[in-house]
C-alpha positions as MATLAB code, in Angstrom:
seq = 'XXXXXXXXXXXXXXXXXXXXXXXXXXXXXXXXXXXXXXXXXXXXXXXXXXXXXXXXXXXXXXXXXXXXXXXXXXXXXXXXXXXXXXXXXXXXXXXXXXXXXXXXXXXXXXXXXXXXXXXXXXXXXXXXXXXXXXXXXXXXXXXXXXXXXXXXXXXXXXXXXXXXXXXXXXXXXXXXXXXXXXXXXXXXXXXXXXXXXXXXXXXXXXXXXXXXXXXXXXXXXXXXXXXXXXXXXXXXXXXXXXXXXXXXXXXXXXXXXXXXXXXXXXXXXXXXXXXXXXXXXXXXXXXXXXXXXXXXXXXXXXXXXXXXXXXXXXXXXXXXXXXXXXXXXXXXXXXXXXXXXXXXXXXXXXXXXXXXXXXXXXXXXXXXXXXXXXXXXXXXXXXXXXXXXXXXXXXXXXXXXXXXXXXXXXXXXXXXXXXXXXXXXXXXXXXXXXXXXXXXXXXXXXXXXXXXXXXXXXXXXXXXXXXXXXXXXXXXXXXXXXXXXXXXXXXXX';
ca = [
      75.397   49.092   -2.639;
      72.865   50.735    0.096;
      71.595   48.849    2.755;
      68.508   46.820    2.762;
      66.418   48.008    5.723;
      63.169   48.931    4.440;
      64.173   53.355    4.563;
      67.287   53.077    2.195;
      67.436   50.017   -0.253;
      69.907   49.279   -3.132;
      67.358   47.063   -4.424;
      63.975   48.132   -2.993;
      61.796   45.137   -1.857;
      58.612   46.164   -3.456;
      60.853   46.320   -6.742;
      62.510   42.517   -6.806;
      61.514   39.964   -8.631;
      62.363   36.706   -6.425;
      63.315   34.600   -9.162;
      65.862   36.825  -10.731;
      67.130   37.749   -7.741;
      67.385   33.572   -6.692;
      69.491   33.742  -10.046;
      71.909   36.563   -9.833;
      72.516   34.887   -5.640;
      73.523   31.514   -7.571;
      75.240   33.021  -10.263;
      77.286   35.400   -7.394;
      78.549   32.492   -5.450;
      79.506   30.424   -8.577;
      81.331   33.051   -9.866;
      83.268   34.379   -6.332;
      83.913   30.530   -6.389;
      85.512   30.417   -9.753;
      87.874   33.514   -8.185;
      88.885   31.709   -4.786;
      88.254   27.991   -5.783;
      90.405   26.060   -7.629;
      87.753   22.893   -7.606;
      85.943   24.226  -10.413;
      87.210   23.029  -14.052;
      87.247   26.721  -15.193;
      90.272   29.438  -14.669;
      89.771   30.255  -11.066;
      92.409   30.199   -8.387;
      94.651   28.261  -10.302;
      94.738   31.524  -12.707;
      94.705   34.489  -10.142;
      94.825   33.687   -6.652;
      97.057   30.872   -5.808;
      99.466   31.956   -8.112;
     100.223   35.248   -6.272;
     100.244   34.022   -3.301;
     102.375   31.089   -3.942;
     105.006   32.980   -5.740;
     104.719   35.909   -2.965;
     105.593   33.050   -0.586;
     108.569   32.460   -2.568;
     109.924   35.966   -3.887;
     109.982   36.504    0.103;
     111.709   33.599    0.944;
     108.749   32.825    3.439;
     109.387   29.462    5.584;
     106.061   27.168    4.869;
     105.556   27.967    8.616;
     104.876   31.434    7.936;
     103.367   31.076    4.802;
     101.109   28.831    6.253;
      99.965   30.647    8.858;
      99.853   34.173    6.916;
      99.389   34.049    2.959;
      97.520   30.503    2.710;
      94.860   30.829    5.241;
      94.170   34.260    3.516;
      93.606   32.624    0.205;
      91.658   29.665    0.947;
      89.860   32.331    3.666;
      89.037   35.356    1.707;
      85.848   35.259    0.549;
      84.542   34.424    4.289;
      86.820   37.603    5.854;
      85.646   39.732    2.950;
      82.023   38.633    3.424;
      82.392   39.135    7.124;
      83.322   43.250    6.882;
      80.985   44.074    3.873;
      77.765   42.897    6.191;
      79.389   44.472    9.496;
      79.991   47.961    7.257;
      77.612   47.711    3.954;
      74.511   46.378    5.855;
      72.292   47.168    8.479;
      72.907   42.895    9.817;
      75.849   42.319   10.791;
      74.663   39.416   12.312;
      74.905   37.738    8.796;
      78.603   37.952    8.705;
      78.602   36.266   12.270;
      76.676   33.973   11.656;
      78.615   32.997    8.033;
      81.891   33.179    9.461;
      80.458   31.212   12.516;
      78.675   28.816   10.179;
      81.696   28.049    7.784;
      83.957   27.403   11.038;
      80.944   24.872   12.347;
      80.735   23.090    8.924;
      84.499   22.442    8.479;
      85.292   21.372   11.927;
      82.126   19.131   12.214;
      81.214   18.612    8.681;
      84.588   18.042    6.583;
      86.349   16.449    9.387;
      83.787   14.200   10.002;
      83.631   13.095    5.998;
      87.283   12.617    6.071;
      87.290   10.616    8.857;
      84.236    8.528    7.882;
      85.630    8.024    3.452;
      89.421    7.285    4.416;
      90.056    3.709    4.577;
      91.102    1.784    7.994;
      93.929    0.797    6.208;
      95.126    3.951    5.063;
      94.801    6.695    8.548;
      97.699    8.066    9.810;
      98.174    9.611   12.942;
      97.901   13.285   13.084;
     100.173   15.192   14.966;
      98.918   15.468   18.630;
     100.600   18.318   19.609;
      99.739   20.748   16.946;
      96.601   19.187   16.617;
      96.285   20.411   20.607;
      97.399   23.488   19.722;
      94.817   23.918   17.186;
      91.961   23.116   18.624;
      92.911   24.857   22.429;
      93.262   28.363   20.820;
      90.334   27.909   18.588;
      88.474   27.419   21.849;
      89.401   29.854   23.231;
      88.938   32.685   20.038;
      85.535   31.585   20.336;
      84.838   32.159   24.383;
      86.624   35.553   23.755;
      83.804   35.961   20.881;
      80.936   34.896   23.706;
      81.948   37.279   25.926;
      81.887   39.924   23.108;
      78.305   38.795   22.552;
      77.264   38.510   25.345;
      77.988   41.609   26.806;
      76.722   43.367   23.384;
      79.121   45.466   22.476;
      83.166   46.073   21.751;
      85.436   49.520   21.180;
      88.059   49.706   19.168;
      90.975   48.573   21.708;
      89.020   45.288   22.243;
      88.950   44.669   18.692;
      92.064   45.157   18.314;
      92.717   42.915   21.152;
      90.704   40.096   20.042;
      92.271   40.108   16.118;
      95.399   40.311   17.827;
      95.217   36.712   19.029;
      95.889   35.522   15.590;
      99.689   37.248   16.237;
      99.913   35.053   19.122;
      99.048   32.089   17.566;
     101.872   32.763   15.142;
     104.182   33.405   17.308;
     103.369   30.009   18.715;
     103.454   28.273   15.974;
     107.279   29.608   15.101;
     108.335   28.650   18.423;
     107.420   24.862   17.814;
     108.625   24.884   14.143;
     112.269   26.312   15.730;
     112.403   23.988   18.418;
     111.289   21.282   16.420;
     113.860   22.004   14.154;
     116.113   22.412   16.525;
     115.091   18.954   18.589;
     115.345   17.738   14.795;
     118.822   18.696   14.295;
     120.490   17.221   17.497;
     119.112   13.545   16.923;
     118.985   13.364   12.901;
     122.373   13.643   10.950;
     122.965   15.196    8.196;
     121.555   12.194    5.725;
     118.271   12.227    7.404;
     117.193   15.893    6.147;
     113.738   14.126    4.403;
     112.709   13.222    8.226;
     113.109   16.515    8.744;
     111.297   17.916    6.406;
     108.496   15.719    7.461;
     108.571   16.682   10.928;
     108.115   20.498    9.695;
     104.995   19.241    7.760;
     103.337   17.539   11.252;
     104.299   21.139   12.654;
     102.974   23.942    9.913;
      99.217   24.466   10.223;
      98.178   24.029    6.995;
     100.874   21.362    6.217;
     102.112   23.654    3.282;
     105.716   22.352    1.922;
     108.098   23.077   -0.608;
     107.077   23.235   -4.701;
     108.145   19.343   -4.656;
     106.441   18.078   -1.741;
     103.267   20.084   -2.363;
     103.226   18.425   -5.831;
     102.990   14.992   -4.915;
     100.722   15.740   -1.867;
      98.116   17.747   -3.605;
      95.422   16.452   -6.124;
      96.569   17.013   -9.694;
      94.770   16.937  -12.780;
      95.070   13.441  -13.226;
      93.239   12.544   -9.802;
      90.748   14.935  -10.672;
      90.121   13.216  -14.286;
      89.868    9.388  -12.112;
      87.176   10.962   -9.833;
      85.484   12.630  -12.784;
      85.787    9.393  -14.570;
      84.338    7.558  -11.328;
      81.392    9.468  -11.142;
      80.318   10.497  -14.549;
      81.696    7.356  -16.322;
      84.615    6.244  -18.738;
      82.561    9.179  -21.147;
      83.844   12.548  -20.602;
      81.166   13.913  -23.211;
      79.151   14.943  -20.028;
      81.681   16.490  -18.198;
      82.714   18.170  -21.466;
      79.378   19.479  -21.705;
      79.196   21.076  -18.155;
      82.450   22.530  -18.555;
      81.551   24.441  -21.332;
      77.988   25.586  -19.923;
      79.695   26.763  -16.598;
      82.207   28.378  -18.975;
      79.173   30.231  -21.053;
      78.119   31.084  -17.095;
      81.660   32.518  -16.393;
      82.499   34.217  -19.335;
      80.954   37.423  -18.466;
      82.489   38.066  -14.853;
      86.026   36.249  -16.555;
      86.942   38.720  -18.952;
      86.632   41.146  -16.539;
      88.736   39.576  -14.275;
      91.086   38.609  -16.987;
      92.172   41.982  -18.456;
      92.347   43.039  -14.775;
      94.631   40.917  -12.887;
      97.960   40.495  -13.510;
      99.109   37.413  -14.310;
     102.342   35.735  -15.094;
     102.454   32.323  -14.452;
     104.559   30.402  -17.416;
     101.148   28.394  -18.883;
      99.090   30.912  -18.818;
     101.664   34.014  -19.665;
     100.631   36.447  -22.229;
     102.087   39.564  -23.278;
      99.478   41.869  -24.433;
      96.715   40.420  -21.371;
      99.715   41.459  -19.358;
     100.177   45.403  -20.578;
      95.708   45.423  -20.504;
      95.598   44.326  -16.830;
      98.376   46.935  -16.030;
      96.447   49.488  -17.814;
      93.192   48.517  -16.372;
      93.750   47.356  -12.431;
      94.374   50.572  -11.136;
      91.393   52.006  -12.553;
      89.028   49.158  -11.278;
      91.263   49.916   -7.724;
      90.195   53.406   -7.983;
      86.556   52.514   -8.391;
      86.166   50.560   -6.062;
      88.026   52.511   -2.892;
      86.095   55.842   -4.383;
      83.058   54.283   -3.895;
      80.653   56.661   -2.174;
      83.098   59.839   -1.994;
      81.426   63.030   -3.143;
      82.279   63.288   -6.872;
      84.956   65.813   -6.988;
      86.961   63.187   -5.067;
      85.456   60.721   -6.964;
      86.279   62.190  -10.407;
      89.914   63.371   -8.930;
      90.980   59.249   -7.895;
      89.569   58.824  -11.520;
      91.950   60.656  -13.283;
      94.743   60.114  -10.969;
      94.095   56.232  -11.805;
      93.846   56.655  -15.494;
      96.976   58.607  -15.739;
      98.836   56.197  -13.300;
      97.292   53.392  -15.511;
      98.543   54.624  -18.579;
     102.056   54.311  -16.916;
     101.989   51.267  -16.226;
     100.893   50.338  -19.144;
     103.695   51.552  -21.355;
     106.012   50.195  -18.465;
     104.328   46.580  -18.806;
     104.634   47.092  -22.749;
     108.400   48.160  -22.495;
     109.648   45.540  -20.126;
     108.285   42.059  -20.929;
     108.681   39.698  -23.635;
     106.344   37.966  -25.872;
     107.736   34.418  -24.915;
     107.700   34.509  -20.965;
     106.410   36.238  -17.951;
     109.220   39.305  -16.427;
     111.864   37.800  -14.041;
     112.683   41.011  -13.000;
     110.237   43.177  -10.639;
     108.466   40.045  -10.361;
     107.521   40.848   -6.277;
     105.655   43.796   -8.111;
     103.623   41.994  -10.687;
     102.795   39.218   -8.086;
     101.543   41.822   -5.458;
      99.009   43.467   -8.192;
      97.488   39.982   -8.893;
      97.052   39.471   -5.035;
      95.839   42.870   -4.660;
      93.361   42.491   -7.414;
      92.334   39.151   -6.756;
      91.196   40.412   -3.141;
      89.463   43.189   -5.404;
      87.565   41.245   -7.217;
      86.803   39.271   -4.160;
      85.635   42.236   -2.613;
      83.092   43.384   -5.156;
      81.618   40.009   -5.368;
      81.240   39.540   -1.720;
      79.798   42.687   -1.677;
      76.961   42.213   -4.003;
      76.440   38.305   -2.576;
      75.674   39.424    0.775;
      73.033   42.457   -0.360;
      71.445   40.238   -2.407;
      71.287   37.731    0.633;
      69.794   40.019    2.808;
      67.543   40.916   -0.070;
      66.246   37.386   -0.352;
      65.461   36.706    3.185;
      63.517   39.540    3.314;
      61.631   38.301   -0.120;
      61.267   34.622    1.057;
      60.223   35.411    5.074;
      63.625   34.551    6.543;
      66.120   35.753    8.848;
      69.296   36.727    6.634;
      71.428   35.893    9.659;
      69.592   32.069    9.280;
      70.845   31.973    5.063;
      74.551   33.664    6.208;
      74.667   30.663    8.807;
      73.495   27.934    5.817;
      73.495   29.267    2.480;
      76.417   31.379    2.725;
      78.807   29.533    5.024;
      77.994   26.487    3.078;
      78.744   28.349   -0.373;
      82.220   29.411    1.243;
      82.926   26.211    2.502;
      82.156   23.642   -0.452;
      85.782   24.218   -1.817;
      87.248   22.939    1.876;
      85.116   20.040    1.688;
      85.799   18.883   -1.960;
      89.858   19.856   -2.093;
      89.881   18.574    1.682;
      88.403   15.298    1.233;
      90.264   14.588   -2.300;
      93.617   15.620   -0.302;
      93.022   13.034    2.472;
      92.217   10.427   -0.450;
      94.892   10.967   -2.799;
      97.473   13.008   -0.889;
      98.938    9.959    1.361;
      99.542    9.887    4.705;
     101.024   13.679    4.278;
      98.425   14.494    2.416;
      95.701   13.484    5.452;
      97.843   15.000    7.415;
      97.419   18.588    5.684;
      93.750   17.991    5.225;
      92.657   17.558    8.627;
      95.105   20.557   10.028;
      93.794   22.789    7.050;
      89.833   21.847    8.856;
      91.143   23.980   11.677;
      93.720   26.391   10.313;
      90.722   28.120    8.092;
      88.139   28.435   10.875;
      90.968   29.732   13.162;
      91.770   32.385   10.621;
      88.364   33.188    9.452;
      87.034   33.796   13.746;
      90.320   36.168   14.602;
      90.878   37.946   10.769;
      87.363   37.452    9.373;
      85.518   38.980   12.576;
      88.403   40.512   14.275;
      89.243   42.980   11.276;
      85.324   43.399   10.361;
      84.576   44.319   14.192;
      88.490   46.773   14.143;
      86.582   48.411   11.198;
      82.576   48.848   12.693;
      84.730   50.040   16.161;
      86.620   52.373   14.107;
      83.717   54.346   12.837;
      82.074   54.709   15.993;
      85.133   55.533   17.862;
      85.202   56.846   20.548;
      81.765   54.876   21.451;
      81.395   51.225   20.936;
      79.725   49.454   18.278;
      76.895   47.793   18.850;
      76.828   44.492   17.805;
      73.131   42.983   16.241;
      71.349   41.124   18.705;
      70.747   37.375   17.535;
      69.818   35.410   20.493;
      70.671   32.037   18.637;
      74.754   33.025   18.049;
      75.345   32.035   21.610;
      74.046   28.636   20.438;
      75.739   28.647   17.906;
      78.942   29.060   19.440;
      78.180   26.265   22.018;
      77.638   23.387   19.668;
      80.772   24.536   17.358;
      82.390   24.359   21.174;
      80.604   20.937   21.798;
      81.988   19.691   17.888;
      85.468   20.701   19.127;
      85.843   18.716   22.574;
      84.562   16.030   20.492;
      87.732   15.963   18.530;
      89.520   16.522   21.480;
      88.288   13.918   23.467;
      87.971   11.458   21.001;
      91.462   11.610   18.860;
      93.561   10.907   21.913;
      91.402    8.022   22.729;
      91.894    6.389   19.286;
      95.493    7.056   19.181;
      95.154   10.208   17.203;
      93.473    7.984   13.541;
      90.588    9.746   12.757;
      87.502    6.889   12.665;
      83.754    6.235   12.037;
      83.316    7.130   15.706;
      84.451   10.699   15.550;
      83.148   11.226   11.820;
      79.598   10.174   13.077;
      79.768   12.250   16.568;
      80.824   15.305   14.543;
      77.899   15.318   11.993;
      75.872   14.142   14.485;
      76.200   17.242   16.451;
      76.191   19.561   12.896;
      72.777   18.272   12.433;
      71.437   18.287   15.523;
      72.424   21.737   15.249;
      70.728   22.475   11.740;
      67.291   21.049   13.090;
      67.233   23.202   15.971;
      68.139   26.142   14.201;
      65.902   25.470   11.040;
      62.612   24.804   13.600;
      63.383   27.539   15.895;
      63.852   29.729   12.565;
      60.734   29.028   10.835;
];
């Protein structure tokens, strides 16, 4: 889709109707949510995401160190790093993918950690592991005074970039070298009977806290915890709950089939044979239209028949090689590298009409599309963190606390070095060998010193209280969120 600057215009101001457009904006995030989130009652990430990545995880024999710290933060992250390079390369603002990725970091660092710690009973906090915690926090810090001085001297080439996106490698690197000598440190004091401890101690170490099938299954909400919090709120009647479930389905069901018969996928429950050989058919053409996009049509209509042809293939292969009663055991790496590939796919045309039509809708309402990227947008990314976050912390355990307040800084981590690293590698690239010029916003410098301010907070204040979250440090960090949203929301208007 063109740009919206007034010359070129995929959707030309004069030409929008505002409430349609306020439609097709709501009806964009619910539906990039139903890809990514697996909060909503409908398919969504439980059906295409997760799935890949999870079994990716496992088909590679990746520790839950490195899957933590590579596959996970990419999945619960991918709709703010995709967001992030379709305004820095589809849009003449790139200050709205700042100011989203920016914004999502500020609301689940301040925001969710502060619910958490506010909702989870006296009785029940644990003690969260100081020294990743530290290590956290410390290199989120510094991503984000890295980021100043980007933005403060205006611009960055393609070596800085690189540079700055590279941190994220570091930060892996650091996190292996605790998990091995904790395991190591582990091993000399714990005998061989004591292997649970261990495995505990590697969950206080992983960022997100991910563990094994088992542990993961007793730590994270199921459907039964979901049903007692539906039943809490809505009643012992699930008539109303019924009811929204099928109108959000009615909502869905155009974007889902879509989706369905284009990614792969073969997970036991939801396994079937003839979906299968359609999404094999099908995915690399949607592929194909989407990387062709804006290639002069000989190109264009060259990809298209390469894709066809290469989707027939598969097709046939697909048709030939699986069984009616079960998903393919063998060239399974394959089949769960097409659903990742298309789930970031889909994510990627979503995202890309979401933040056109954002930009399109400040311009209609009077307001800075950088202002809706740091509210509307970061917000729409960042309800899943808040809802699975806060039901992890209440149902989960002490592990499960444990996970949700290290996931509350393992996204916005990600989301600063992959989301804006790889957006500003890519807006470098094309004006190599000059520097791209990033959008001048004289409120992101603000921005980044309150999310700053929000995480000394934490860092002050955990140590202090014996590393238990409390009502002290929930009601400091939304304090300073706030704060924040009233002076940006009067300065804005």
């Amino acid at each position: 889709m063109e740009d919206i600057d007034g010359e070129r215009s995929g959707f030309g101001v004069g030409s929008l109707d505002g409430l349609t457009l306020f439609f097709d904006l709501g009806f964009l995030f619910f539906d990039l949510a139903s890809v990514l989130d697996d909060d909503l009652d409908l398919e969504g990430a439980a059906e295409y995401f997760c799935p890949s990545a999870e079994g990716l995880s496992k088909v590679m024999n990746l520790s839950p160190t490195i899957a933590g710290t590579t596959l996970l933060p990419l999945g619960n992250g991918a709709n703010d790093v995709i967001s992030s390079i379709i305004s820095f390369t589809r849009s003449s603002s790139g200050g709205v993918g700042l100011n989203s990725v920016l914004g999502g970091a500020f609301f689940v660092s301040c925001v969710v950690v502060g619910v958490i710690s506010i909702v989870v009973s006296p009785n029940h906090r644990l003690t969260i592991d100081k020294p990743s915690f530290i290590r956290d926090v410390l290199f989120i810090i510094f991503s984000l005074s890295c980021l100043l001085g980007i933005i403060v001297f205006g611009r960055v080439n393609l070596w800085i970039a690189i540079c700055f996106s590279s941190i994220y490698v570091i930060y892996i690197c650091v996190v292996c070298a605790m998990h091995f000598f904790s395991e190591d440190e582990a091993a000399e004091n714990v005998n061989s009977t004591d292997k649970e401890d261990e495995l505990d101690n590697e969950i206080g170490v992983a960022l997100l806290g991910c563990v094994d099938e088992e542990k993961s299954s007793e730590l994270c909400p199921n459907e039964k915890h979901t049903e007692e919090i539906n039943s809490s709120i809505f009643g012992t009647s699930s008539s109303f709950c019924k009811f929204i479930n099928c109108f959000l389905g009615v909502l869905d069901f155009p974007l889902y089939l879509p989706r369905r018969l284009t990614i792969p996928v073969v997970s036991e429950d939801k396994w079937s044979k003839p979906m299968a050989v359609i999404s094999a058919t099908l995915a690399p053409i949607l592929a194909a239209a989407v990387s062709s996009e804006g290639m002069d049509s000989p190109t264009s209509l060259a990809i298209g028949m390469t894709s066809v042809l290469v989707g027939l293939i598969l097709g046939n292969l697909a048709f030939l090689s699986t069984k009616e009663s079960s998903p393919p055991k063998e060239c399974l790496l394959i089949w769960l590298l097409g659903g990742f590939l298309m789930s970031i796919t889909w994510t990627y045309v979503l995202a890309q009409e979401l933040v056109s039509l954002l930009v399109s809708f400040g311009y209609i309402i009077g307001i800075n599309p950088s202002i809706l990227g740091l509210t509307v947008l970061a917000w729409g990314n960042s309800t899943g963190d808040l809802i699975s976050n806060v039901a992890m912390a209440l149902n989960g355990g002490k592990d499960g606390q444990q996970m949700a307040i290290s996931a509350c800084y393992a996204g916005p981590l990600f989301n600063t070095l992959i989301g804006l690293g790889v957006s500003l590698v890519f807006a470098s690239w094309w004006e190599y060998p000059a520097s791209y010029v990033l959008p001048k916003d004289p409120f992101l410098c603000e921005t980044l010193g309150f999310l700053m301010v929000g995480l000394l907070w934490a860092l002050v204040i955990l140590p202090k209280r014996n590393m238990q979250p409390d009502i002290s440090l929930g009601v400091g960090l939304l304090a300073i969120y706030f704060c924040f949203l009233f002076l940006r929301f009067a300065k804005g208007f």
